[in-house]
N, C-alpha and C positions, 0 to 999 in steps of 0.2 A: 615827616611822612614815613610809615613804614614801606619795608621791599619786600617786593617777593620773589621767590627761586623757582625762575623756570629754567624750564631744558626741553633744547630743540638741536635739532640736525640741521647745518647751513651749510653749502657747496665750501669746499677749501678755499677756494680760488679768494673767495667773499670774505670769508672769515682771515684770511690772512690782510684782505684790503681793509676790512674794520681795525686789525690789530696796528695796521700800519696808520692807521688816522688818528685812531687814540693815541699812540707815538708822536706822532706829528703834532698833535693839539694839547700833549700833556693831560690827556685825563684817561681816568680808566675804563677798560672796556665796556665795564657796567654802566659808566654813564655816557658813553657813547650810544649804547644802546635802548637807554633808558630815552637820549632824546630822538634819535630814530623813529622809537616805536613813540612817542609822543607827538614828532613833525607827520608821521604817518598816518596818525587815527585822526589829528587835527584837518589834512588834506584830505581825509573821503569820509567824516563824518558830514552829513548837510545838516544845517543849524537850523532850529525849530520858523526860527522869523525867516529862513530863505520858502520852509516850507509854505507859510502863511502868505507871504507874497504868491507865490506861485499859485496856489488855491486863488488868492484874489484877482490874479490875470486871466486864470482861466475862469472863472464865472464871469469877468468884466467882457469876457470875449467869445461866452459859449456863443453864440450864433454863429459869431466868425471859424468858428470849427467844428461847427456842424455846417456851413457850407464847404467849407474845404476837404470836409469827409466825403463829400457828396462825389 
C-alpha cells in the first residue's frame, strides 16, 4: 500500500503523548498514526448492512412511530 504525506497542527500536549506511545510500543510515529486514524474512521464509519437493518426496522414499525409521533 502506498502513503501519503499529510500535515496537520495537533495540541503539544497530544503530540508529545503519541510520541511517547510510539516509544513505548516500538513503532514509529507514522504507524502509530496510521492506526489511529484507521481505529477512528473504522468507529464512526456506519457500515452499509447496519444501514439496511435500520431501514428494515423502521418500515417493520412505521405505525408504531407514527403513533408515538402523535
Amino acid at each position: 500500500m502506498s502513503a501519503v504525506k499529510v500535515s496537520s497542527k495537533v495540541d503539544e500536549e497530544v503530540w508529545d503523548e503519541l510520541r511517547e506511545l510510539a516509544e513505548e510500543t516500538h513503532q514509529s510515529i507514522s504507524g502509530v498514526l496510521t492506526e489511529a486514524i484507521r481505529d477512528y474512521v473504522h468507529r464512526h464509519r456506519v457500515r452499509p448492512e447496519v444501514l439496511l437493518h435500520l431501514e428494515d426496522a423502521m418500515r417493520d414499525h412505521e405505525e408504531l412511530g407514527r403513533l408515538l409521533a402523535e
